[in-house]
N, C-alpha and C positions, 0 to 999 in steps of 0.2 A: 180140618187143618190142625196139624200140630202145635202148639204153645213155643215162644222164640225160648231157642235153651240161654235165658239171662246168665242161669248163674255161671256158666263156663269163658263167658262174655266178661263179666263181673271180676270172676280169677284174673284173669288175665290180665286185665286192667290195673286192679288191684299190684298184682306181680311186677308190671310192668313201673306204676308211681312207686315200689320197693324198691325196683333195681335200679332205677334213676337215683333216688335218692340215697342208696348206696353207692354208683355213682360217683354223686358229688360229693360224699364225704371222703371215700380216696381221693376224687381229684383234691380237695381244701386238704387231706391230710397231705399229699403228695406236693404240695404248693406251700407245706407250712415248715417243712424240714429248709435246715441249712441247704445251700446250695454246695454239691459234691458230685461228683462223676457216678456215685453209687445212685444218688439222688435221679439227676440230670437221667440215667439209663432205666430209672423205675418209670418217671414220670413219661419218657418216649414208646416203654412199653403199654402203660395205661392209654394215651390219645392212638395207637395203632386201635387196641384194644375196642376201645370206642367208638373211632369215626368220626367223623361232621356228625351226624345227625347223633348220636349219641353223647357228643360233646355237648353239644346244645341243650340234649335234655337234660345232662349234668350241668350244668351252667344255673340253667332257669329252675330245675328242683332246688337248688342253696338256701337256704333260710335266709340268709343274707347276700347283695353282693359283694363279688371278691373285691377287694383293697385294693386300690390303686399298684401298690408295688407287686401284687400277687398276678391282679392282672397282665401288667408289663412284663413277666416273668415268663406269663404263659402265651403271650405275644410273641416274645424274643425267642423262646425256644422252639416255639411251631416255626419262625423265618429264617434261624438259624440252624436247625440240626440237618446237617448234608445228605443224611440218608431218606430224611421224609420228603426233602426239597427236591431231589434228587427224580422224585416221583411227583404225580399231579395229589398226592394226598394230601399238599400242602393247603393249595385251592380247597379240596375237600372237607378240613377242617376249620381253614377262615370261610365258613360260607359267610350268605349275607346273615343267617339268624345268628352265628356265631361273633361274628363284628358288632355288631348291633347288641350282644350282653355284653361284649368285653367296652365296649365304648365310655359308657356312663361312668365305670370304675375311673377308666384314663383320664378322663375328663376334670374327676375330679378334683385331681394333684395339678399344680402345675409341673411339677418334673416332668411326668408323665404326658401334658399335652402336644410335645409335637412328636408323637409314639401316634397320637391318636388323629391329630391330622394326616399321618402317610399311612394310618390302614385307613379314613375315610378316602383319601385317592384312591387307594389298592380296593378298593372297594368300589370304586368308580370305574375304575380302569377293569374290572375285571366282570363287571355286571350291566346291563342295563338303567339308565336311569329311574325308572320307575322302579325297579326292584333295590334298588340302593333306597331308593325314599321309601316304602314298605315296610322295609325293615327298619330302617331309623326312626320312624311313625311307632314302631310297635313298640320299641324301646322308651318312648313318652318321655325324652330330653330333650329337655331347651337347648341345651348345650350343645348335644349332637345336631340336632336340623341345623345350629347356628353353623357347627362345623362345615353341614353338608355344602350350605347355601355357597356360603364365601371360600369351600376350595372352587365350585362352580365358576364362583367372580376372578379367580386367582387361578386360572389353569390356563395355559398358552392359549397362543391359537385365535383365531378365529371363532365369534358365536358362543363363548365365557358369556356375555350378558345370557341370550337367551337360555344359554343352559341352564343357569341360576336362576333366571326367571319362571323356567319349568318345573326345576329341582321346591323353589316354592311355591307353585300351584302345586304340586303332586302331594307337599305333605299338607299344603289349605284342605283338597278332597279329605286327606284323613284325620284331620280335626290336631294336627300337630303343624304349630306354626313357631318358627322361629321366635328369637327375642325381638324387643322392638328396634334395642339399636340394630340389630341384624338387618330387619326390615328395611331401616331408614336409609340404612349403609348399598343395600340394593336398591330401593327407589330412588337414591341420588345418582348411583353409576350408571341406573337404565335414564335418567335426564340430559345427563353428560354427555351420555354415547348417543345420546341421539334420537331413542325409544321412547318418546312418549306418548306412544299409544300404549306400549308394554306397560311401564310404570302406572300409568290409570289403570289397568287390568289387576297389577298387584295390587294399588289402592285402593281400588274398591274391593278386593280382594278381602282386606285388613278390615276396612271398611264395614263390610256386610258380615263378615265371621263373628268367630264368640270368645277366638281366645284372647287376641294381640288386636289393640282398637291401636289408630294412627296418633300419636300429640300431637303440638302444637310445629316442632321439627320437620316430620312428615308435610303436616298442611303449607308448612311455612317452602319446603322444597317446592313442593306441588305447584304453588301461587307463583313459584318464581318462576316456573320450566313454562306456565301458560303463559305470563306474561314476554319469556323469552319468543313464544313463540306467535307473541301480537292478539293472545285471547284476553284482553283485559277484562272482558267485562267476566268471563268464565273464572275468569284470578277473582274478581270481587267474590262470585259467587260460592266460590268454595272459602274466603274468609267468611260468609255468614253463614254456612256450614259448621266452619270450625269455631264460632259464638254459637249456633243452635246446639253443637255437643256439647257445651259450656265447659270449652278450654277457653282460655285468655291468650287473644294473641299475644305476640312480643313486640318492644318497638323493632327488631329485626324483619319482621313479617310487615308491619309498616312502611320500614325503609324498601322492601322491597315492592311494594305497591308504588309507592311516591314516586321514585326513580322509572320506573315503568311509565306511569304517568307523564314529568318532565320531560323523559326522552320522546315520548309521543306528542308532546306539545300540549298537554292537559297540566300545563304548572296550576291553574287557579284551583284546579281539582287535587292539585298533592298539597295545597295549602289545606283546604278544607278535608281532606283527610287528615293533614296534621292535626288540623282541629279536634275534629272526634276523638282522635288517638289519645291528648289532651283530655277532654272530655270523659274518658275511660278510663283515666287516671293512667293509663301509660307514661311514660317522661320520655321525651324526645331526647336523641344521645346525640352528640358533634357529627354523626353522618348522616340525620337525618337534617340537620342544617345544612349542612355539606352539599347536600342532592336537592334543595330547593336551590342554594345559592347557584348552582350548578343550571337549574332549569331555568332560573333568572338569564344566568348567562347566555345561553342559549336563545332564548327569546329574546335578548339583546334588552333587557327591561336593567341595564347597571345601577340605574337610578334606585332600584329598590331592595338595594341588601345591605343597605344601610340600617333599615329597620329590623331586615333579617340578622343583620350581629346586634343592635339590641336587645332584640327578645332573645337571644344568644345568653347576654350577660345577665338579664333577668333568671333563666336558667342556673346562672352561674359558669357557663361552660365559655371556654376563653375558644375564639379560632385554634385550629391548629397551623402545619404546614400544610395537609390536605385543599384547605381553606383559601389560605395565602395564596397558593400555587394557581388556584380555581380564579381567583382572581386577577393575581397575576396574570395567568395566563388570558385571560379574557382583553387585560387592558393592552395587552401584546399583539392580540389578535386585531385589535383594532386600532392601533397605530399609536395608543398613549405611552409613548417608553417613558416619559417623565412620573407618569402617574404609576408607571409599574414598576420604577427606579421607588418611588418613594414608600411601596409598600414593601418593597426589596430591604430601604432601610428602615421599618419599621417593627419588621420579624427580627431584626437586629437587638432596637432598641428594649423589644418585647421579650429582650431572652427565648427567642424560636428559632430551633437552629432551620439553618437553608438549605433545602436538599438539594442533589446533584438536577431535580429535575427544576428546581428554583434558579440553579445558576443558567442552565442549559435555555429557561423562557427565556429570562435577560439576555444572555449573549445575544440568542436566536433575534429577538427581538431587535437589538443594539445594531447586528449585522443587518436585516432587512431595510432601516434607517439609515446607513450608513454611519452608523457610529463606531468606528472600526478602531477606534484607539482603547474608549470604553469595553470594548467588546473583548479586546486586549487582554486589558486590566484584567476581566472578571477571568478569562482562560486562565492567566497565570493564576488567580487566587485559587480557583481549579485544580490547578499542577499541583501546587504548594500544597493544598490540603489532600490530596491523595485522589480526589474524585473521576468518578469515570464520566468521560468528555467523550459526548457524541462528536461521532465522525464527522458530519454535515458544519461544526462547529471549527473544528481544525481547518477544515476545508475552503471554508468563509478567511479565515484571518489567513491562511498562505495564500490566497487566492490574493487578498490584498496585497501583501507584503509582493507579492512579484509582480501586480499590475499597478499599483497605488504606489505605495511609499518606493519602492526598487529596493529595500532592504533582505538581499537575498541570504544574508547571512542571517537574520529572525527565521523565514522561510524555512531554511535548513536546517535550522533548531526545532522547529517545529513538527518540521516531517522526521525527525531523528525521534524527538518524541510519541510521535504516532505508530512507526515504528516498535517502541520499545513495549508499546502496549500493543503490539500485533493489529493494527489498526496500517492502514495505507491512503493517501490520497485518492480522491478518482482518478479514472485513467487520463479524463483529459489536464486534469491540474499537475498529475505527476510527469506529461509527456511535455507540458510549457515549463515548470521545474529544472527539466534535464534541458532541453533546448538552454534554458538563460544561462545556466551552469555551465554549459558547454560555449555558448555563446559569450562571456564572460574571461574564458579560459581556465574554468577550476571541471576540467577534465577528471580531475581525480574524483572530487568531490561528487560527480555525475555515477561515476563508475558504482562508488563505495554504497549510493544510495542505491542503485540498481542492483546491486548483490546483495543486499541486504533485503529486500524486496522478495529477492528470490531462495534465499536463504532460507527467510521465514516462512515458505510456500504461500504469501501473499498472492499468489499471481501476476508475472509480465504481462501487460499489453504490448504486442507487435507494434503499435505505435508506438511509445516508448523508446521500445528497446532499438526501433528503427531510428529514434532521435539522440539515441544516445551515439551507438553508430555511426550516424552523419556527423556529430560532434566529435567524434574523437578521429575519425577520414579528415573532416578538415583541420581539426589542429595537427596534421602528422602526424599522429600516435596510433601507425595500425597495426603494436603487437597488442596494443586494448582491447582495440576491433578485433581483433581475431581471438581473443580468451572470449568478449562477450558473445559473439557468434558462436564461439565452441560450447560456450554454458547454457544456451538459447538451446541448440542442437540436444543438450545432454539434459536437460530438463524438460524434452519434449513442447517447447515453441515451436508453432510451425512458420516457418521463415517463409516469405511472401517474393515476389519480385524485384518488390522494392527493396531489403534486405538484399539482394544479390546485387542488386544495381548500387546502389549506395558503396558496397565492398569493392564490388569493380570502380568504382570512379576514384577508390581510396588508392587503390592497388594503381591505376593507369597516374595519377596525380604523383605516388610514389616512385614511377619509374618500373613499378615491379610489375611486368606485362607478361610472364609467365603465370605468377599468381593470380594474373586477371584473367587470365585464359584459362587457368583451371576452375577458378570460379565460377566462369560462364557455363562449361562443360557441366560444371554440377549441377546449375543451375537449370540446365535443360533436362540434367537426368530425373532429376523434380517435375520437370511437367511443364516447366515453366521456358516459355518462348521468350528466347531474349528481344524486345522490344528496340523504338525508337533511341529513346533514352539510351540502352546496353550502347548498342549501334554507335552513336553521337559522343559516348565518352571514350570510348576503343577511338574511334577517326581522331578526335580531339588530340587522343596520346598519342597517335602516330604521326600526326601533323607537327605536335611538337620535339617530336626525334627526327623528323624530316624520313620518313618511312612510308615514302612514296605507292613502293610496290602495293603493299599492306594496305595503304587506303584504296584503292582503287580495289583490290580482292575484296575488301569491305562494301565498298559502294556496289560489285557484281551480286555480292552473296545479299544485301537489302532485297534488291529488286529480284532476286530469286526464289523469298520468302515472303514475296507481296507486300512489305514493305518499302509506303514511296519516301522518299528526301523529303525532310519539311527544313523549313527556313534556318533551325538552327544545323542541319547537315551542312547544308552547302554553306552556310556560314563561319564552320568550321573547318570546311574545305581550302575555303576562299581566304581565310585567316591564315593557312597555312602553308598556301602560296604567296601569299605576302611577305611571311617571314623569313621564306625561300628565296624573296626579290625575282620570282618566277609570274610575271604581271601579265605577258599573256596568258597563260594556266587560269590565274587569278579570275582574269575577262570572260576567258571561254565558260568557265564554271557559274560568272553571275550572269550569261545569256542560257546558258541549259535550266537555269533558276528562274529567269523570266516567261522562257520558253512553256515551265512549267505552271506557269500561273498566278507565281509566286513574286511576293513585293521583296525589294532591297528593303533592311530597314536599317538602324543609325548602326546596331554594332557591326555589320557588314560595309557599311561607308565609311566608318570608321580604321577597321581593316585595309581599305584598299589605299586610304590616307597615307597609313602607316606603312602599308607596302612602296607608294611611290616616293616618299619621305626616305626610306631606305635606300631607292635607287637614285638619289639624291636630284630627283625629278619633283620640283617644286610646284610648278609650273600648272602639271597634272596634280597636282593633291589640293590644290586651289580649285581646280575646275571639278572635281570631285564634289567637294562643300558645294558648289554653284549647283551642280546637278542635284544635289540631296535636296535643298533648299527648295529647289525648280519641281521636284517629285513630292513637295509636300511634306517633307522628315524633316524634325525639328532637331536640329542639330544639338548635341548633347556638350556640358563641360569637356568631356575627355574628344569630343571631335575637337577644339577648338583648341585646348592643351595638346594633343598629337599635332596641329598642325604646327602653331606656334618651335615647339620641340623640333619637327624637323627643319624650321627654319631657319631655327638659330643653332644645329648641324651645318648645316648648310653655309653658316654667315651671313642669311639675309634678318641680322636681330633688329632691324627697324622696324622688317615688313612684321616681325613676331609682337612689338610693342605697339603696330599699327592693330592688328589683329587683337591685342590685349585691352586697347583703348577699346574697342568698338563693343565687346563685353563689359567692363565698365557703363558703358556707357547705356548699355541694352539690359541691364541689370543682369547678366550674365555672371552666376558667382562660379569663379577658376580655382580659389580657397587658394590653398597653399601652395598646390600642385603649380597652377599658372604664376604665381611671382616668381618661385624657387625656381621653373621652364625661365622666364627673363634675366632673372640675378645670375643663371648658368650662363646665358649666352652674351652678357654683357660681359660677366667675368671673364668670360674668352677670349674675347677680345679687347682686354685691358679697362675695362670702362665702370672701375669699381666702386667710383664716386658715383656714378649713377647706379650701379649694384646697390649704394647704400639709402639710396635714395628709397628704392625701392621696398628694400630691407623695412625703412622707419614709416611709409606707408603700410607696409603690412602690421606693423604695433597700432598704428593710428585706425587703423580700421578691424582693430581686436582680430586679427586672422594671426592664430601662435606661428612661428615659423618650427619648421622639424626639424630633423638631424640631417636633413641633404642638406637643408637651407644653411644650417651652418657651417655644414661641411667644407661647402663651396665658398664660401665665403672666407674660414680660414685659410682655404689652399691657395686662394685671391691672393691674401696677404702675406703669409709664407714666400709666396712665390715672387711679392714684389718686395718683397726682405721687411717686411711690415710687422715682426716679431710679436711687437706688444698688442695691436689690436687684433692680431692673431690670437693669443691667451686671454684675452678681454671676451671675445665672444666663446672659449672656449669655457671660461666662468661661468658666461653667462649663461651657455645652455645647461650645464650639468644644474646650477640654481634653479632653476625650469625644472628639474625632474628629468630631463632628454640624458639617458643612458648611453652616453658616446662607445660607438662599436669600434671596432679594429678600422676601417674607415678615417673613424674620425681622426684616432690615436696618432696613427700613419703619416695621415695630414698632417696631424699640429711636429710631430718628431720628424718627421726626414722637412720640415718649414726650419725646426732649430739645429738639424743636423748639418744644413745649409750656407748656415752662417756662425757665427764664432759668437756661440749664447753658449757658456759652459755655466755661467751663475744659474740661468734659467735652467737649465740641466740640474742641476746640485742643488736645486729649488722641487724639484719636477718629482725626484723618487719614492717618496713618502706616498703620494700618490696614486704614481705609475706604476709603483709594486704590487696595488693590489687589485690594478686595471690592466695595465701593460704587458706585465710580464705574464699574462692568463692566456695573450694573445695568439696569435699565428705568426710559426715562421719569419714573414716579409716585416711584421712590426721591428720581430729582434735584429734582424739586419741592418735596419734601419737604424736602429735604435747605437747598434754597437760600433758602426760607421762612423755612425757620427761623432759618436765621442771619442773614440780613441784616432780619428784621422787628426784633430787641432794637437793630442799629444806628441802623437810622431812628428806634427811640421814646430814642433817648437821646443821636443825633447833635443839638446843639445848631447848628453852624454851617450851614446852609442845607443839609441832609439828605448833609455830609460822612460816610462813612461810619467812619470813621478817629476822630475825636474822642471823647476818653475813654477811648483803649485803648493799650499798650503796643505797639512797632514790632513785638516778635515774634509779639504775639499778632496785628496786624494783618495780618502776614505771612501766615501762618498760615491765616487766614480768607478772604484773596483767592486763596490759591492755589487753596484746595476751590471756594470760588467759581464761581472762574470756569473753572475744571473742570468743574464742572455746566453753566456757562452753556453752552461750547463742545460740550458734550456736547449738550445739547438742541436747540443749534443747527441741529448734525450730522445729528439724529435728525428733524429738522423739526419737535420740539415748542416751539422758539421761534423767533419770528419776529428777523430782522438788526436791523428798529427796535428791538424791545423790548431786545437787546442792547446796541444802541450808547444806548438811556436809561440803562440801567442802568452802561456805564464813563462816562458823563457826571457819576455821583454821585461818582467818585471824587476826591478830592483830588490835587495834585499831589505830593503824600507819596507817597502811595498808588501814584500812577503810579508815581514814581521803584520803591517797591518789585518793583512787578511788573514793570519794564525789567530790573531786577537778575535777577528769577524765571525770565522767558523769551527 
């Protein structure tokens, strides 16, 4: 056998370590000039020249590595020049051996390091993971494996842990391991996320290797992720691990055993571990008092942390708020608000400020007691100092405020504030909110908070918005109703039945029975089957337009959709034969009701009362009661004020204070409604000294009288020329608060237009001007009759109206005058002739006055 021909082996080799390192000295020559377009086009011709694999070998022949800036140069030009890019030569020249020399340079600089993190991605993204760890292994930086690990933890996605997990086992096989913070930074992310089987694999990893051993950080994670996961005794056992390496725990590794411990119900064991810690010279810091005091708590052992803040102050270390709170809240939990009020003032006295979660026990604690004023108190100190107030907290004190105290105006303040902090009531506090609101009549104030709600994309609940709805249907106001149904609709609520039903009863109530008809129609196109209820308010509003046809097509089309009549149908049937004085109708319909299985009950006997009251059939609305009574119905106030009412219609007012007596006397309360029904029908029939009688029983028995009560009463006396005690209760009620309506007004002026009171007139305007004259039409009639009819019968000089009377009082008289005149003008109840007859009566006095007036 022939001998191997070395020496041509040898050449070659030889030639080959030459032309490398020739090579790299044009490359460093080519990397050391100014940068210039002459430059820029040698250096793209040299990396063609070259290759990947030739780059590389020029790289690693360098006597030294390139400089950070030289590297980034030749970074930036491989990823910028369009023409190499353009081709896959670019990949070709960043291999992995080629990233992996240029890395450590980058590394160096910080200028240069996020140049070096997007080629370790581009390097990931472009290779396999084990061939990216390979070459960063070969390159033997700390620097770089750190790179590698943590773009692994830092990359989207799904499986970032395990990548990095992998990415450091791949470079543990080849004896390059990250730094240690590097280490620590992925044994805590793989604890966090969940992997603590992975994290033991890195740690023992660290562990058993030779380069990067674990501190006391590592161990101290480790002790927490076991004890997180209920291995306490495996947490102990790797603390006398990390004493057999002979690192020194921290008292942070302590604290986290103790807590571990406490929460497991092993407080006597975190004492005695205190101990050792102690013992070791460790010094326990204010959280490791914190976590006994805490395990104390727990074990419900109060009684003994008292000793624990002494040795506290032996330390030196004063509680904090931590502390305070821990306690406080304990003595919250267990019903001492006195004892947790007085550590409340004692972090006070201590110079410790109170954190928002200090104020929040106390409130918390104040509301569960009902200490609802206190609880008050501390919200606002809350307010005032900027702090963030749990929901659950606001929600306690309006809860009060609208069931407790009725202070709905605090209420409203409150929720305005919850509000502003984007915060909202529960559904069910904010839906009794709108109800009182509504219920109260601040309709507006209902509104404004519901828009606001919505505004803030808070979320409506359909209950709610259903209450506010009903709220604003029954006060009248259904162009409200229909903006918040339209902003319901436009903000994607989905409107329920109830919602439809609620708008129709608003729409039939209004009269507006085409609106209600379209609502129904929509209603159905929804999905939604108009119900009982639909049904019962449609008959209801037809019954009260006397729209015969129409209920009865209603009553065809129930029973054609399966639904039967329930009590309130035919109740509303049978009401609205009554009001028609159609009593057979009335009958037939309460035997089809009987027929059906179905009881009469009071508001249906009620009804029929009312119906034979109208046909001025007494007789029968007596024997009605008798039948109710006989059938077991407890006859209601309003059955016995309807009968009474139409009796004294009728003129039988004995048999109505017969009737009134026997409530009295059955303790039957009639309230206002029954005196003001007797005071009517006594009035009527002249008997107004017993009217008064009645009148000063109802003071004596604190029952207020209304505005009808007085009403009648001054028209009583008006009418019997009784002037003064006419204006006497007319005093009296506006003193009361009672808002005299056009009614009343009417009464008391066509009572003085009736008799020759012109002082009481000329007394009257100051008044009446800014009551009177607001009125309707028939007031100014009244009003303007009267006073200029006593001129005409006593102006002697050719129907002057002025003669015979004093300048002021004339004054006086043309002002209201012709206020009324201009009013009715306005109004189109008088015509411009009839006007200008009426200033033709006046005298040239007269005029002058009124040039002075206007």
């Amino acid at each position: 056998m022939k001998p191997p021909r070395l020496l041509p082996l040898l050449r070659r080799r030889l030639s080959s370590a030459a032309d490398a390192a020739a090579d790299a000295a044009e490359l460093a020559s080519a990397l050391s000039v100014a940068p210039s377009p002459h430059a820029k086009r040698d250096l793209a011709i040299l990396l063609r020249r070259l290759g990947g694999r030739g780059l590389a070998s020029a790289l690693s022949s360098l006597p030294a590595p390139l400089s950070a800036s030289s590297a980034l140069r030749l970074l930036q030009h491989i990823l910028s020049d369009a023409n190499v890019s353009a081709s896959r030569h670019a990949e070709d020249l960043l291999s992995p051996r080629v990233s992996a020399l240029l890395l450590p340079s980058l590394v160096a600089d910080r200028a240069s390091l996020p140049s070096a993190r997007r080629l370790v991605s581009r390097l990931l993204c472009f290779n396999p993971l084990s061939v990216a760890a390979a070459a960063i292994a070969d390159s033997d930086c700390t620097a770089t494996a750190d790179l590698l690990v943590r773009a692994c933890l830092n990359s989207p996605g799904p499986g970032s842990l395990s990548r990095a997990a992998d990415a450091f086992l791949e470079l543990s096989t080849r004896g390059a391991l990250p730094s240690i913070k590097t280490c620590n930074i992925l044994v805590e992310a793989l604890v966090c996320g969940g992997q603590l089987d992975v994290a033991r694999k890195v740690f023992g990893e660290m562990r058993d290797g030779k380069t990067v051993a674990p501190d006391v950080y590592t161990y101290t994670v480790m002790i927490k992720a076991l004890c997180r996961a209920g291995e306490i005794d495996a947490a102990f056992a790797m603390l006398a691990e990390l004493r057999r390496s002979g690192v020194q725990p921290t008292v942070v590794t302590y604290n986290v055993l103790m807590d571990a411990l406490c929460k497991s119900g092993g407080v006597e064991e975190a004492f005695r571990l205190k101990g050792r810690m102690v013992e070791g010279r460790v010094r326990p810091n204010i959280v490791t008092f914190g976590i006994l005091i805490n395990g104390l708590a727990r074990g419900q052992r109060f009684g003994e942390v008292g000793a624990v803040l002494q040795e506290m102050e032996g330390f030196g270390i004063t509680p904090n708020e931590v502390i305070y709170n821990e306690m406080i809240g304990w003595h919250c939990r267990k019903g001492h608000c006195s004892e947790a009020l007085k550590l409340f003032d004692e972090m006070v006295s201590k110079g410790i400020k109170q954190t928002v979660v200090t104020y929040n026990l106390i409130a918390k604690a104040l509301c569960k007691e009902g200490e609802m004023e206190h609880a008050e108190k501390i919200l606002d100190e809350m307010l005032l100092a900027g702090m963030m107030v749990h929901c659950a907290l606001f929600n306690s004190v309006v809860a009060w405020h609208l069931r407790g105290t009725g202070r709905l105006d605090l209420a409203l303040r409150l929720i305005r504030e919850m509000l502003a902090r984007f915060l909202k009531p529960n559904d069910a506090l904010m839906t009794a909110c709108i109800q009182e609101l509504c219920k109260r009549g601040k309709h507006e104030e209902a509104t404004e908070i519901w828009f606001q709600v919505l505004g803030k994309g808070l979320g409506v609940n359909i209950a709610t918005s259903n209450a506010l709805i009903h709220g604003l249907c029954q006060g009248n106001n259904m162009t409200e109703a229909t903006k918040v149904l339209k902003a319901m609709v436009n903000s994607g609520v989905e409107l329920d039945r109830i919602t439809y039903n609620i708008m129709i009863q608003g729409c039939c109530k209004a009269s507006k029975m085409e609106e209600a008809i379209q609502l129904r129609d929509d209603m159905i196109k929804r999905g939604f089957k108009p119900d009982l209820f639909t049904f019962n308010t449609f008959l209801r509003a037809y019954c009260n337009l006397g729209k015969v046809e129409e209920i009865l097509h209603l009553l065809d089309q129930m029973k054609s959709e399966g639904l039967k009549p329930d009590i309130v149908t035919y109740g509303t049937i049978i009401d609205g034969y009554c009001k028609a004085k159609d009593m057979h109708k009335a009958n037939e319909c309460l035997t089809e009701l009987m027929k059906n299985g179905l009881r009469p009950n009071a508001v249906i006997y009620n009804a029929l009362i009312g119906g034979y009251g109208r046909n001025g059939n007494i007789s029968d609305a007596i024997g009605v009661l008798d039948t109710m009574k006989y059938n077991g119905i407890q006859p209601t106030p309003i059955t016995y004020s309807s009968l009474m009412y139409w009796m004294c219609h009728a003129g039988l007012v004995e048999e109505a204070k017969a009737v009134f007596a026997q409530c009295i006397v059955k303790n039957i309360e009639l309230g206002v409604i029954g005196y003001t029904i007797i005071i009517q029908g006594l009035c009527k029939i002249g008997k107004i000294d017993e009217a008064v009688m009645y009148f000063k029983e109802m003071h004596s028995r604190d029952i207020p009288p209304n505005k009808m009560t007085y009403t009648t009463l001054m028209f009583a006396y008006c009418k019997s020329g009784n002037k003064e005690e006419a204006s006497k209760l007319f005093d009296e009620m506006v003193s009361f608060g009672i808002v005299p309506d056009s009614v009343s007004y009417n009464t008391l002026i066509s009572g003085f237009c009736e008799v020759d009171s012109l002082d009481k007139m000329v007394e009257s305007p100051a008044e009446m001007s800014s009551r009177v004259l607001k009125q309707d039409g028939c007031s100014y009639n009244a009003f303007v009759d009267g006073i200029t009819t006593p001129w005409l019968t006593f102006a002697p000089n050719e129907g002057c109206i002025s003669d015979g009377f004093e300048e002021p009082v004339i004054a006086s008289i043309l002002k209201e005058t012709l206020k009324a005149l201009d009013y009715l003008h306005r109004q189109g109840h008088l015509h411009r002739d009839v006007k200008a007859g009426w200033l033709q009566k006046f005298s040239s006095l007269e005029l002058d006055i009124i040039s002075s007036m206007w």
